[in-house]
C-alpha positions as CSV (number, residue, x, y, z in Angstrom):
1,X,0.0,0.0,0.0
2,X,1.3,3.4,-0.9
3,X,1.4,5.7,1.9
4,X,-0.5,9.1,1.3
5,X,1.6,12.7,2.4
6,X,-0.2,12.9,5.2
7,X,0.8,9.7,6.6
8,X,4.0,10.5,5.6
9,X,4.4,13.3,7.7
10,X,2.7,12.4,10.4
11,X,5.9,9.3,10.4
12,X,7.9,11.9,9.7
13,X,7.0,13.9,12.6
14,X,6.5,10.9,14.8
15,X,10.5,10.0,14.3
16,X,11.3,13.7,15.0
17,X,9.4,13.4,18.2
18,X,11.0,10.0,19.4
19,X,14.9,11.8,18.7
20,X,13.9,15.1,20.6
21,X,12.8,12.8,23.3
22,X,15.5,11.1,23.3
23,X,18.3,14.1,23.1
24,X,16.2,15.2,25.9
25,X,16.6,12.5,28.2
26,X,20.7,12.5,27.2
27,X,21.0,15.9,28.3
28,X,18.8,15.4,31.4
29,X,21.2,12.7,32.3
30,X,24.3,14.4,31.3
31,X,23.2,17.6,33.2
32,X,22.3,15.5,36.5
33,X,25.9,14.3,36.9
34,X,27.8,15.6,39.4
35,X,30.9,17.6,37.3
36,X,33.7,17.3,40.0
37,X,35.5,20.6,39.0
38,X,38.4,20.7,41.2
39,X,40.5,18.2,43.3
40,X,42.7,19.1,46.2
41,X,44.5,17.3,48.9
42,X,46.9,17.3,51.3
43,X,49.3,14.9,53.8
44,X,50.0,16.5,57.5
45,X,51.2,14.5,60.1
46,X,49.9,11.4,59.1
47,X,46.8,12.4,57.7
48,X,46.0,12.3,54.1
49,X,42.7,14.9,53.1
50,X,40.8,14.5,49.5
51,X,38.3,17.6,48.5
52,X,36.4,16.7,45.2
53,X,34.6,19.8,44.4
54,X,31.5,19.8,42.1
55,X,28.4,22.1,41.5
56,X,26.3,19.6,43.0
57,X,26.4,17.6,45.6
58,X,28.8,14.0,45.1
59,X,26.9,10.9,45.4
60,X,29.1,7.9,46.8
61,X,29.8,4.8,48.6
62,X,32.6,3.7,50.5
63,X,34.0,0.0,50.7
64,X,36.6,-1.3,52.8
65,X,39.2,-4.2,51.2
66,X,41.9,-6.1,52.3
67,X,45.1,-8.3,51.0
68,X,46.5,-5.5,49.5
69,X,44.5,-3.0,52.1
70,X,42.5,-0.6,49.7
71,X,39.7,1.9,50.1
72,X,36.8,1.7,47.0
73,X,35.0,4.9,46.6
74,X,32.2,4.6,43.6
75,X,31.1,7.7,42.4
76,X,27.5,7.6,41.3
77,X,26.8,9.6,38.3
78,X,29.4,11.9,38.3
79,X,32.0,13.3,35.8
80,X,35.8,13.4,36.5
81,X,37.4,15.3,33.7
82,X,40.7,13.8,32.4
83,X,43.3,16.1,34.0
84,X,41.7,15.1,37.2
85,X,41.7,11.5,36.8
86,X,45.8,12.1,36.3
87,X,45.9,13.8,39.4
88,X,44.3,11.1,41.5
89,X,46.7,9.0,40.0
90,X,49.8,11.0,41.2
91,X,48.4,11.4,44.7
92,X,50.4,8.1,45.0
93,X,53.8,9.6,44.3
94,X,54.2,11.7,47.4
95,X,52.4,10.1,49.9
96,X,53.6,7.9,52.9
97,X,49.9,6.7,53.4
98,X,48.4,5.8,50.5
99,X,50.7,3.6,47.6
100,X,48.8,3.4,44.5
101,X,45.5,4.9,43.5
102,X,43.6,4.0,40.5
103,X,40.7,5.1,38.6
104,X,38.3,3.7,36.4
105,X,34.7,4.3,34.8
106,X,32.0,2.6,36.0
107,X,28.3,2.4,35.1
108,X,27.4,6.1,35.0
109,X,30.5,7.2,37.6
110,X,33.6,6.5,38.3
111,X,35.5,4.2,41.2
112,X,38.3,5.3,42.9
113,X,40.8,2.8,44.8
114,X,43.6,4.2,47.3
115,X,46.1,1.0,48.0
116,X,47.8,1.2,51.1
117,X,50.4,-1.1,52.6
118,X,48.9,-0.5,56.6
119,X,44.6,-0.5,57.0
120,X,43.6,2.9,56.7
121,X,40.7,4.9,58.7
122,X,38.3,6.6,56.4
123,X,35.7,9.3,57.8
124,X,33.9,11.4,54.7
125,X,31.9,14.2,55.2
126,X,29.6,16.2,52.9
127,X,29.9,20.0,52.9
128,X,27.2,22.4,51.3
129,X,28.1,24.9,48.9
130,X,28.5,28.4,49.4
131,X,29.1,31.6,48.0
132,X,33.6,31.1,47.6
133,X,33.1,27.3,46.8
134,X,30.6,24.7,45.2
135,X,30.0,21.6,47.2
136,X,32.6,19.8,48.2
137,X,33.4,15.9,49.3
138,X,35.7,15.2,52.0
139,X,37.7,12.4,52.3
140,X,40.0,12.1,55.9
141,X,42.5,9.0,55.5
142,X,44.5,7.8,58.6
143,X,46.4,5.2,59.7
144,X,44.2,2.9,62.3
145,X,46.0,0.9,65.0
146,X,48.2,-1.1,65.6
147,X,47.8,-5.3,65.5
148,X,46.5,-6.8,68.5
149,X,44.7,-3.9,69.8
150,X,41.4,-3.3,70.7
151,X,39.2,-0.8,70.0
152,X,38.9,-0.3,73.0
153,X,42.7,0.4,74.1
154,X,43.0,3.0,71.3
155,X,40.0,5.2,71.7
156,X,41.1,5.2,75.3
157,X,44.9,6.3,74.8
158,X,44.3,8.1,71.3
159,X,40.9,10.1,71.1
160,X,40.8,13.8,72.4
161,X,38.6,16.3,72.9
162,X,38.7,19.2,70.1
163,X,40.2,22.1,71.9
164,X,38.6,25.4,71.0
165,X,41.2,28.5,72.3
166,X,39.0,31.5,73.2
167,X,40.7,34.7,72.6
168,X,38.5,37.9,74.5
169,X,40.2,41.3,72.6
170,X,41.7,43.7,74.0
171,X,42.0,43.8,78.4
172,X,44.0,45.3,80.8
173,X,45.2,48.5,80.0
174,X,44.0,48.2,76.6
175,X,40.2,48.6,77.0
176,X,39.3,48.6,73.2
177,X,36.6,50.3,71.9
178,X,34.1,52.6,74.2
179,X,30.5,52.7,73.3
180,X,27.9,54.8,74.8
181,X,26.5,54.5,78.5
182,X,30.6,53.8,79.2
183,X,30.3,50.6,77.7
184,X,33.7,48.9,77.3
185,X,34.7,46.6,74.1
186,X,36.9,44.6,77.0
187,X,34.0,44.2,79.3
188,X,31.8,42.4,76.5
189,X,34.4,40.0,75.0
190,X,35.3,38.8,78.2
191,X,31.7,38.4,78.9
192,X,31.3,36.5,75.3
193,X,33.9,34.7,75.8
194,X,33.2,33.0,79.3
195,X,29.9,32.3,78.0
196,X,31.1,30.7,74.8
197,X,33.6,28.8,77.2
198,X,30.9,27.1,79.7
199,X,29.0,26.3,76.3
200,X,32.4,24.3,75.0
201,X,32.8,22.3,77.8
202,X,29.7,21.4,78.4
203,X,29.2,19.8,75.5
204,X,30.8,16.4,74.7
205,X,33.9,16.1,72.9
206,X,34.6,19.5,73.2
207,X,37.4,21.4,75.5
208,X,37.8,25.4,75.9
209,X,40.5,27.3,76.4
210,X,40.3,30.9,77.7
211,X,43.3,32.9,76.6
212,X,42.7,36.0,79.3
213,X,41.0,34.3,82.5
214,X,40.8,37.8,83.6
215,X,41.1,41.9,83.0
216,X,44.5,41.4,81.6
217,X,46.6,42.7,79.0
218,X,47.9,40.5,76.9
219,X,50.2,41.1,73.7
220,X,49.1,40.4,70.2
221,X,51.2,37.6,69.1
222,X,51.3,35.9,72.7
223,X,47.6,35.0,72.6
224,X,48.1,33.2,69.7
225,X,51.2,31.6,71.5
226,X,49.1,30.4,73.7
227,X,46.4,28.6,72.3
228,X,49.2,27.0,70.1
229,X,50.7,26.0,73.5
230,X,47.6,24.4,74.4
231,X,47.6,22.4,71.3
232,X,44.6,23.9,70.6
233,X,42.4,23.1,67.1
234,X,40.9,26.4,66.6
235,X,41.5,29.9,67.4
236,X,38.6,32.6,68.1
237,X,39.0,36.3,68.9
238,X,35.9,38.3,69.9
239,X,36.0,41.6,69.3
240,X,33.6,44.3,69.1
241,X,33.4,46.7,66.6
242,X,33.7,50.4,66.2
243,X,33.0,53.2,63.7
244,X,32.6,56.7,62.8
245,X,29.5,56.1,61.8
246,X,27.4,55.3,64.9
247,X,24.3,53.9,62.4
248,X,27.2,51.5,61.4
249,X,25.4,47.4,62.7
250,X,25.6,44.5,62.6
251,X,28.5,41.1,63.1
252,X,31.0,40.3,60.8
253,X,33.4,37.2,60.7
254,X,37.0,37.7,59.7
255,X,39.7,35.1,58.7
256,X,43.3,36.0,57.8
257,X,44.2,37.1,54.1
258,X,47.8,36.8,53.0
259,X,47.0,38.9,50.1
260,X,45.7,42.0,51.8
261,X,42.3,42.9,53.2
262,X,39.1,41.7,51.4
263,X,37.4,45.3,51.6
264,X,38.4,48.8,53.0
265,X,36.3,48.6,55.8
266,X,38.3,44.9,56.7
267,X,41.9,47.1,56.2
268,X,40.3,49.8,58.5
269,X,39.5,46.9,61.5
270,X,42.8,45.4,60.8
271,X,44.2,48.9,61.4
272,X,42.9,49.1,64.5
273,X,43.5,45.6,66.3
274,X,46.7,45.8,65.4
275,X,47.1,49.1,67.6
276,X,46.0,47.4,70.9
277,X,50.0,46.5,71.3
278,X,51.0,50.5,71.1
279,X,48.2,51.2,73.7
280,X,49.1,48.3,75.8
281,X,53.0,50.0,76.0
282,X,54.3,47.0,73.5
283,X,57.2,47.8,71.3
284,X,55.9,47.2,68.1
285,X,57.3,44.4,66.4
286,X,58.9,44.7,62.8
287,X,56.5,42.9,60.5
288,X,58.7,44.2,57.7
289,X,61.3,41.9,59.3
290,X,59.3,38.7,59.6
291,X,57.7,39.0,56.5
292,X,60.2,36.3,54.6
293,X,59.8,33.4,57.6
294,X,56.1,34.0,57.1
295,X,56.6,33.5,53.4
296,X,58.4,30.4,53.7
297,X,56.2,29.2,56.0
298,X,53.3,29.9,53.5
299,X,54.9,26.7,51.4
300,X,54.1,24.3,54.1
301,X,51.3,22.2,53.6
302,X,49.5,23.2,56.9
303,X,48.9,26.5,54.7
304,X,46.8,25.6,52.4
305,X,44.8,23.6,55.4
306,X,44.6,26.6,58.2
307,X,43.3,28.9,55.4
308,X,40.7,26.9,53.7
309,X,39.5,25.8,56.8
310,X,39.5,29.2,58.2
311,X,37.3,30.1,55.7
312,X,35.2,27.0,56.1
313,X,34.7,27.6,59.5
314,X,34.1,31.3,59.4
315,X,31.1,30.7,56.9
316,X,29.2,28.2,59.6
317,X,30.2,31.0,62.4
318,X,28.4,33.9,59.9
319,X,25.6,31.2,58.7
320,X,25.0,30.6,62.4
321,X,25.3,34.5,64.2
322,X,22.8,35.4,60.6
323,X,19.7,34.0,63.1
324,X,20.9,35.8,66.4
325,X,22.1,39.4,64.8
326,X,22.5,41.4,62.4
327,X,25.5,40.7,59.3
328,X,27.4,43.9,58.5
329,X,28.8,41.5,55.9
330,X,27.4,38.2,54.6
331,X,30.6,36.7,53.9
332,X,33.4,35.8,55.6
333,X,35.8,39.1,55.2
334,X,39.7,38.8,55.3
335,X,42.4,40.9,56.9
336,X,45.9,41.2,57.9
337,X,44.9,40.5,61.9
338,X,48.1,39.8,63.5
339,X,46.4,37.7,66.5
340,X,45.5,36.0,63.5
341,X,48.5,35.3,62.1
342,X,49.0,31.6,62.9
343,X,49.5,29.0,59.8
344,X,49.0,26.0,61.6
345,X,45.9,26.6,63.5
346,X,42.6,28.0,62.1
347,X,41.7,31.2,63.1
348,X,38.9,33.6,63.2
349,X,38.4,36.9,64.6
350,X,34.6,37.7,65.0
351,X,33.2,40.9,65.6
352,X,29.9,40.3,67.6
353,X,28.3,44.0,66.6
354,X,29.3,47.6,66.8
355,X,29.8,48.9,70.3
356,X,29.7,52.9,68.9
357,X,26.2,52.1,67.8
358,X,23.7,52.7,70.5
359,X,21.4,50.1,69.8
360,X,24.0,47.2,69.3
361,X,25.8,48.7,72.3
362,X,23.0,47.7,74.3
363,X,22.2,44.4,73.5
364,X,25.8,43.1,73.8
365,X,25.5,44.9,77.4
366,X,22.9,41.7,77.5
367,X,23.5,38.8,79.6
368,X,20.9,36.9,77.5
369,X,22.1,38.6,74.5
370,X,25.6,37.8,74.9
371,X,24.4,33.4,75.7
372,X,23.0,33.9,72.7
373,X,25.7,35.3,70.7
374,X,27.7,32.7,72.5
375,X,25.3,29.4,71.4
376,X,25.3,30.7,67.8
377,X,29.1,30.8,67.1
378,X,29.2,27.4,68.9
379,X,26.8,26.2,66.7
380,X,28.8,27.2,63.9
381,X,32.0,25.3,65.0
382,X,29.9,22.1,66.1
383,X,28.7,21.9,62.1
384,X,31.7,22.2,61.1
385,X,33.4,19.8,63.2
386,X,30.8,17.4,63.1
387,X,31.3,17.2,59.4
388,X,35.3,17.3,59.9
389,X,36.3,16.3,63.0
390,X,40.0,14.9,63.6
391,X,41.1,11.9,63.5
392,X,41.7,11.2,66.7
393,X,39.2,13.3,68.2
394,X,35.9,11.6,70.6
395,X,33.8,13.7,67.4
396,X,35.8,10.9,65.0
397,X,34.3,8.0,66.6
398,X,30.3,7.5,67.2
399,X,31.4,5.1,69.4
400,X,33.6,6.9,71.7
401,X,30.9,9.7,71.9
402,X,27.9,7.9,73.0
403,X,26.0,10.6,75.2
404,X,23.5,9.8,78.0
405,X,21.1,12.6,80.0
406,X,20.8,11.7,82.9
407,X,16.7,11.1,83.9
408,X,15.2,11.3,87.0
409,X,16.2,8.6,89.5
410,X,19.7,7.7,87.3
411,X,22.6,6.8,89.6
412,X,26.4,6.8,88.1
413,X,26.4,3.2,88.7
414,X,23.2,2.3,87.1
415,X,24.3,4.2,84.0
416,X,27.7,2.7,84.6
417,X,26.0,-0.9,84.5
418,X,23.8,0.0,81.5
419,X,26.6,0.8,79.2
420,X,29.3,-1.7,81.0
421,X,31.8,0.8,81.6
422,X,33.5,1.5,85.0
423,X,32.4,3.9,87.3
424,X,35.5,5.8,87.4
425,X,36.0,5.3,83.8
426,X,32.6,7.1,83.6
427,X,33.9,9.7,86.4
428,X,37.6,10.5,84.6
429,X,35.5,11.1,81.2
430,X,33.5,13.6,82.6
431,X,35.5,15.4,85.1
432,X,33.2,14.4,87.7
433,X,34.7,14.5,91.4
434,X,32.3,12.5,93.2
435,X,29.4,10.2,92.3
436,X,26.6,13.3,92.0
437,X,25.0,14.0,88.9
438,X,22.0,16.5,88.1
439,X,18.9,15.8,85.7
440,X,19.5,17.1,82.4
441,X,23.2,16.4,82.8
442,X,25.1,15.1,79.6
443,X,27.3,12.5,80.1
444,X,29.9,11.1,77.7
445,X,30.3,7.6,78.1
446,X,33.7,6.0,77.4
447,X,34.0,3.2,75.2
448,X,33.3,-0.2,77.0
449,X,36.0,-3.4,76.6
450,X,34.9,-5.5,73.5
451,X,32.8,-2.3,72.0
């Protein structure tokens, strides 16, 4: 039978259809993939980061091998460009942990094996886009214990709390800024700061440090000193700010730039802090002079770590203090702070509000106001640990930071029993002198024998 023109066309039309459908459906499924767009990693101290960067968010699954020891991770429709695929491959050549790494297509991703000649500990994390980066895939590799050891024995001697060093501006002789009804910028960091320290500590896994326990001057660079002293894992200065302007509201977040300041207002603040040395009767020290050990220490690889993180940090902070106050900025500023100026801790300075406005000036008078503050920036560093915590840190292992609140009729050796850990075990983990406890209490409990 001959076909007519109208059935011709309408086959015609029929066949156009069925490609446009299908194109469609390719570009649909190109355009879901996950485009990793950058890789970056780093090896410090026996730990071994991978950041795969994409638009979107990675999907993926991890797999633990043996005989040789290898970690699988299958990427689930994702893209890795070539250039990248090369890279993962050289990860290999200058690393003490991991020995060969190879890469592969598979289904609609890719898979991803890091040999190793030791078992290797592998904690991933997903972190959320945001305005400086896309979202980015996290990879922590350590090396796990020892033969012959329990779990047990290595949480108890190895994990740590994450120690949080809380720097309160300005003291002593150096007061800081004044704001009106004789408010004093030294009065409310200190008053920040011991609120953001009970908050630390009481929560589980968590340690603070308070740089000035007191109305105390302290030099610029010592303060720093200190929390490196400490061993601490994270460095926050609470300021608040000041301007000519007194209309001029709202917090800001500030990480170190080795570059120069991220905006005039952030080279204006640096100004400033940097001054509390001259009015605390400090000889100034040459930064002129130290400028070429900073340099070379810029080419260590705890650098590129203390920076990023910074930043990483300082965005949860701002994210956080964005549902308690006010942003003057709403995104993480940089600045050449010289309490700051510490390349192998991260470090933020954080300016809770402006202490020459009136209306700010007041609130951070607030005992309630200042808690607040105080919950919000720990909220900010709890995401971000959560989602990066150490290796060897209680926040690493689940298991090592199982938490009980204590109910109504609880005794320390009921909750002792219940978990089969020793009562002094449970005592030693907490900090707890005698046997007391209080309802509502959080209690860490330590890792039993055979967990």
């Amino acid at each position: 039978m001959v076909a007519t023109a109208a059935e011709r066309r309408g086959v015609a039309v029929r066949r156009w259809l069925t490609w446009l459908a299908t194109g469609l459906l390719l570009v649909a499924g190109t355009a879901s993939a996950a485009l990793v767009s950058e890789l970056r990693h780093s090896e410090h101290n026996g730990n071994l980061r991978l950041v795969l960067e994409s638009q979107i968010p990675l999907r993926y699954q991890l797999t633990q091998l043996a005989q040789p020891h290898r970690w699988v991770i299958d990427l689930s429709t994702a893209q890795l460009p070539p250039a990248l695929q090369q890279q993962l491959v050289a990860l290999a050549d200058n690393s003490k942990l991991v020995t060969a790494v190879r890469v592969a297509a598979r289904g609609d991703g890719w898979r991803l094996v890091l040999e190793s000649a030791q078992p290797l500990a592998l904690v991933a994390a997903q972190l959320p886009a945001s305005e400086a980066s896309g979202s980015r895939s996290v990879f922590d590799l350590s090396a796990t214990a020892v033969a012959n050891r329990t779990l047990a024995e290595v949480v108890g001697k190895r994990r740590r709390d994450i120690i949080v060093a809380i720097d309160a501006g300005h003291g002593g002789r150096d007061p800081g800024a004044l704001g009106p009804y004789n408010i004093q910028e030294k009065q409310v960091t200190f008053a920040i700061a011991k609120q953001l320290a009970a908050i630390v500590d009481a929560s589980p896994g968590f340690k603070s440090y308070l740089v000035r326990s007191g109305d105390e001057f302290i030099p610029l660079r010592q303060r720093s000193a200190a929390a490196r002293a400490q061993r601490a894992d994270l460095f926050i200065s609470i300021h608040a700010d000041a301007f000519t302007n007194p209309q001029a509201h709202g917090a800001s977040v500030y990480a170190l730039s080795v570059n120069g300041a991220s905006s005039e207002a952030a080279s204006f603040l640096a100004e400033r802090e940097n001054n509390a040395d001259l009015i605390g009767g400090v000889d100034p020290l040459n930064i002129q002079q130290r400028e070429e050990s900073v340099a070379n220490l810029l080419v260590d690889l705890s650098r590129d770590y203390t920076l990023r993180s910074s930043g990483e940090i300082g965005e949860q902070v701002l994210s956080e203090l964005g549902s308690v106050a006010r942003l003057h900025k709403k995104k993480v500023e940089k600045a050449a702070f010289i309490v700051l100026k510490s390349l192998d801790m991260p470090s933020l300075l954080i300016e809770t509000g402006f202490i020459s406005n009136p209306q700010e000036a007041k609130r951070l008078s607030d005992k309630r106001y200042q808690r607040r503050m105080a919950q919000a920036i720990f909220n900010g560093i709890y995401r971000y640990y959560l989602a990066n915590p150490p290796p060897d840190s209680y926040l690493a292992d689940p298991q090592a930071l199982r938490v009980h609140i204590v109910q109504r009729g609880d005794t320390l050796s009921e909750i002792a029993a219940r978990y089969n850990v020793s009562q002094s075990a449970l005592r030693a983990r907490n900090k707890l002198s005698s046997s007391a406890i209080k309802i509502g209490q959080k209690l860490l409990i330590p890792a039993a024998a055979g967990d």
